[in-house]
C-alpha positions as CSV (number, residue, x, y, z in Angstrom):
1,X,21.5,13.2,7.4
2,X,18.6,10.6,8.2
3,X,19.1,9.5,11.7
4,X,19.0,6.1,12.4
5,X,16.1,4.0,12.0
6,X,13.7,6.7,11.6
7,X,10.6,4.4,10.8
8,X,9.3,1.5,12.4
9,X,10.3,-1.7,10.6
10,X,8.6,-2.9,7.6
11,X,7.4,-6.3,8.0
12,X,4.6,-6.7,5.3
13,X,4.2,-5.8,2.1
14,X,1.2,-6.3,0.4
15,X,0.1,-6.2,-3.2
16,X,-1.5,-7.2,-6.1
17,X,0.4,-8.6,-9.2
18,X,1.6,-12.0,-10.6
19,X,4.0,-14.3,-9.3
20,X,7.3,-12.9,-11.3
21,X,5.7,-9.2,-9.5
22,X,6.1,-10.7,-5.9
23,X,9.4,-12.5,-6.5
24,X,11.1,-9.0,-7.8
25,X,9.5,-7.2,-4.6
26,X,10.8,-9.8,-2.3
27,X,14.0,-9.4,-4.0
28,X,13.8,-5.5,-3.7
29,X,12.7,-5.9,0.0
30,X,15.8,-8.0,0.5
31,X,18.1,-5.6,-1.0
32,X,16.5,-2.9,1.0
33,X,17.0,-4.9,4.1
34,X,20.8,-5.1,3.4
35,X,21.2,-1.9,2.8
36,X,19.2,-0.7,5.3
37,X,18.0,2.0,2.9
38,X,16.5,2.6,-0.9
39,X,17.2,5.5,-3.1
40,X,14.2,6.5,-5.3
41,X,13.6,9.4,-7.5
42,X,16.8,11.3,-6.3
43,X,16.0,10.6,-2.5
44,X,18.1,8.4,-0.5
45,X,16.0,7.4,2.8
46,X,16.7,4.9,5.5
47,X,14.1,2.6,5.5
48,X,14.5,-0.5,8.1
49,X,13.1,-3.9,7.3
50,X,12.2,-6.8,9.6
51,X,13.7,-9.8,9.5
52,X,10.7,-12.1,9.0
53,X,9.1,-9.2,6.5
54,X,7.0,-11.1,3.9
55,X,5.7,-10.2,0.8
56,X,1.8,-10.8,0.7
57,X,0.0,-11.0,-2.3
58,X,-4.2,-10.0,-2.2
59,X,-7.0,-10.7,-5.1
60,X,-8.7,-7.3,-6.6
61,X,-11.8,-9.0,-5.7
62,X,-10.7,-9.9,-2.0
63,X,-9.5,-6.2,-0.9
64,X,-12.4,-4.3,-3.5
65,X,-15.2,-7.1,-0.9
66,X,-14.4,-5.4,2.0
67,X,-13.7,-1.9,0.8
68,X,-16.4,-0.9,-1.9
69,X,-19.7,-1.6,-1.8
70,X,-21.7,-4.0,-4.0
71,X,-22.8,-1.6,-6.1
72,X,-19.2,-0.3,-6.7
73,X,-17.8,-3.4,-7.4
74,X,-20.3,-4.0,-10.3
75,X,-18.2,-3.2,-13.4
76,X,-14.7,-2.5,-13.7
77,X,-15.2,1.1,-14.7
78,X,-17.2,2.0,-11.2
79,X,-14.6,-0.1,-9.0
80,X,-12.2,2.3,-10.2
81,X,-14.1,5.2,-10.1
82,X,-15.3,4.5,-6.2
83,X,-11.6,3.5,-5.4
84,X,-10.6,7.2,-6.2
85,X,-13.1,8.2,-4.2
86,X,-12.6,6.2,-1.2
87,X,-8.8,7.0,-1.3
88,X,-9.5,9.8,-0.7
89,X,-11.6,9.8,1.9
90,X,-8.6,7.9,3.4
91,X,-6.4,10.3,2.7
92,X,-8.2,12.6,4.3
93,X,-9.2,10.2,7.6
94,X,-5.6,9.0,8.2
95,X,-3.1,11.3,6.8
96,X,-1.6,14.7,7.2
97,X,-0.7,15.1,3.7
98,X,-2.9,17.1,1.5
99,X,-5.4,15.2,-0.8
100,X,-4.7,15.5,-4.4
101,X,-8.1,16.8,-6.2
102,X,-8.0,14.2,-9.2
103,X,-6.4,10.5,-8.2
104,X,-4.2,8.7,-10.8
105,X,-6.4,5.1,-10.1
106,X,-3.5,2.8,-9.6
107,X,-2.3,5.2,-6.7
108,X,-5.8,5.2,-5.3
109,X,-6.2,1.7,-5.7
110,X,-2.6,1.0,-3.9
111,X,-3.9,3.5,-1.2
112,X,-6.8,1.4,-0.6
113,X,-4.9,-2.3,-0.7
114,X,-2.9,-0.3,2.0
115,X,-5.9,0.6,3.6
116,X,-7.3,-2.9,3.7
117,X,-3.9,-5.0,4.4
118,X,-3.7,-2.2,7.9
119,X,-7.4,-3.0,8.6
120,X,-6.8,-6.7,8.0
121,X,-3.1,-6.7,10.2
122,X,-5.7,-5.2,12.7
123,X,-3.1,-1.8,12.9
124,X,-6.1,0.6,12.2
125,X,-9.9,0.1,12.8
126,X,-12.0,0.9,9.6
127,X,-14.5,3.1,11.3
């Protein structure tokens, strides 16, 4: 049994994608907030959401400015190579879980818009 509200409330999401994305995440979100829980890959989990939770959309350029250096950000090929790097290095800064040794980019880029929406919300510092 999952006890009740075992997280803290979600109250932003933040991604990239087009507008039809954000509309079926804010529809998710919504469901998920009825519900008071999701069920995902054979795991049912209590996951409370916020009333005012918003869905916030970010540019690849806007999160990658603040994240990877200039020369990272060159080509699309060495943003995505840096942004399995620095997922990592988040990994291993902010979390207790054990760093994969090869990162699928679209997880280490999702880590990193992570990363930059906390740092933006002001919920972690990014030294």
């Amino acid at each position: 049994d999952w006890p009740d509200d075992p997280l803290p409330p979600i109250t932003q999401v933040v991604m990239e994608g087009d507008k039809d994305m954000r509309e079926r995440m804010a529809a998710e979100l919504d469901d998920i907030k009825a519900q008071r829980s999701a069920f995902y890959a054979g795991i049912h989990a209590a996951i409370p959401v916020s009333e005012g939770a918003v869905v916030r959309h970010v540019h690849p350029d806007a999160w990658r400015e603040d994240v990877l250096i200039d020369r990272e950000r060159r080509s699309g090929s060495a943003a995505k190579a840096a942004a399995r790097v620095a997922s990592r290095q988040v990994l291993q800064k902010y979390s207790s879980l054990p760093c994969p040794e090869r990162m699928d980019t679209d997880a280490a880029e999702a880590i990193l818009i992570g990363f930059w929406a906390a740092h933006e919300l002001a919920w972690v510092s990014a030294d």
